[in-house]
C-alpha positions as CSV (number, residue, x, y, z in Angstrom):
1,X,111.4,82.4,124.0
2,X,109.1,80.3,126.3
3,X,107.8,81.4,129.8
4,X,105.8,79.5,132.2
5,X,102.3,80.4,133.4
6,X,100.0,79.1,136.2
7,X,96.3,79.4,135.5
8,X,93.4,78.0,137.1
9,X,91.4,75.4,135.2
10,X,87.6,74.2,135.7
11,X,87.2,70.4,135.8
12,X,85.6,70.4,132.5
13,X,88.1,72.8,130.7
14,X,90.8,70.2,132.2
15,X,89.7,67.2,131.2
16,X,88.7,68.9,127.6
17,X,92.7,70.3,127.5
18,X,93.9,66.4,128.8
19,X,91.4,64.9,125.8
20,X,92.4,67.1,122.9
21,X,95.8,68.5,124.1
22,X,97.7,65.3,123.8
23,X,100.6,65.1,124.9
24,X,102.3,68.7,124.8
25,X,99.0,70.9,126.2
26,X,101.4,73.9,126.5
27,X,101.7,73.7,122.1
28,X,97.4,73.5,122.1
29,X,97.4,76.2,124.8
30,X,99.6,78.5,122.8
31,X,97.8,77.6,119.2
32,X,94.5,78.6,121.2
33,X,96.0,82.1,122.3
34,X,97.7,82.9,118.8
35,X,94.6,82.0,116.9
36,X,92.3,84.3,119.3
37,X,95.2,87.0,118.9
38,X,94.9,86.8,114.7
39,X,91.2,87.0,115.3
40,X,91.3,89.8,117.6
41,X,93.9,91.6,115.1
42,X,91.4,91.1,112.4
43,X,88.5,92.4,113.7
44,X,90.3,95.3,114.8
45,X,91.3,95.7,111.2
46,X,88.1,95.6,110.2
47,X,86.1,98.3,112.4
48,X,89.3,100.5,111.7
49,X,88.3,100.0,108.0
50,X,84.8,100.3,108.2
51,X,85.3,103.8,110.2
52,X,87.2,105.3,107.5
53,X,84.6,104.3,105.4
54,X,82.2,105.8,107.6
55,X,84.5,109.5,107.9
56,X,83.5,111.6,105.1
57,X,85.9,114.3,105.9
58,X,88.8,111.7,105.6
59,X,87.3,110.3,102.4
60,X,87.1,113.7,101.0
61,X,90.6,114.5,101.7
62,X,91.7,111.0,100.1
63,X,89.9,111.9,97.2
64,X,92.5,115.3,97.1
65,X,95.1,113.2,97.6
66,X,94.2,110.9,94.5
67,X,93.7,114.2,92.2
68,X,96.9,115.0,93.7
69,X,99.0,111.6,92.3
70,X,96.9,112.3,89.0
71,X,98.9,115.0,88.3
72,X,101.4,113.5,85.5
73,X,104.5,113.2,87.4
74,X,106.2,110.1,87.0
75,X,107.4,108.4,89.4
């Protein structure tokens, strides 16, 4: 699905959009957005993963959880 959007554009950032955009600017637009949105989805990722890192008490209780699947039941 496709939706229009009106946005306000500096000279510079227009004529930039007009030089590299080509000829569909919407499709550069939208790559722009959806590469910003990975990048955003990544980092977030990331500082989630270094916090558990961080969390002791959430480490220890992984560690449990390990001794736990160690326990010789199959699966």
């Amino acid at each position: 699905m496709t939706n229009r959007a009106t946005f306000t554009l500096e000279d510079d950032a227009l004529a930039y959009l007009k030089q590299v955009g080509g000829e569909n600017k919407s499709a550069f637009v939208n790559h722009l957005l959806l590469e910003d949105k990975k990048r955003s989805l990544k980092k977030a990722i990331l500082q989630a993963n270094q916090e558990e890192a961080e969390d002791t008490a959430y480490q220890e209780e992984l560690s449990e959880w390990d001794d736990t699947l160690a326990d010789g039941l199959e699966t």
